[in-house]
C-alpha positions, 0 to 999 in steps of 0.5 A: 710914776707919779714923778714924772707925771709931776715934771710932765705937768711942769713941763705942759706948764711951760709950754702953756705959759708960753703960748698964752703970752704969744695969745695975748698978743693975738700971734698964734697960728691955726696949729698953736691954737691947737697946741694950747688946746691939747696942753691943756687938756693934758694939764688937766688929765695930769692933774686929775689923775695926781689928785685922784692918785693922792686921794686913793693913797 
């Protein structure tokens, strides 16, 4: 589990990356912004949950 919470953070990372750079240029739509808000709470519901994980372990 912990793996694929891993390549699913890399990938939310991406996706991040990508919006922010388009933001930056004040080129997002109403539904990207809302994209970049749900990736990163989910960015950092998964990073959470990886540090809570190996704290427990």
């Amino acid at each position: 589990m912990k793996e694929l919470l891993v390549k699913q953070l890399e990938r939310l990372d991406r996706v991040n990356e990508r919006l922010l750079k388009k933001a930056e240029n004040n080129e997002l739509t109403e539904l990207e912004v809302e994209t970049l808000e749900v990736v990163n709470n989910a960015i950092d519901d998964i990073s959470y949950t990886l540090m809570t994980t190996k704290a427990e372990e």
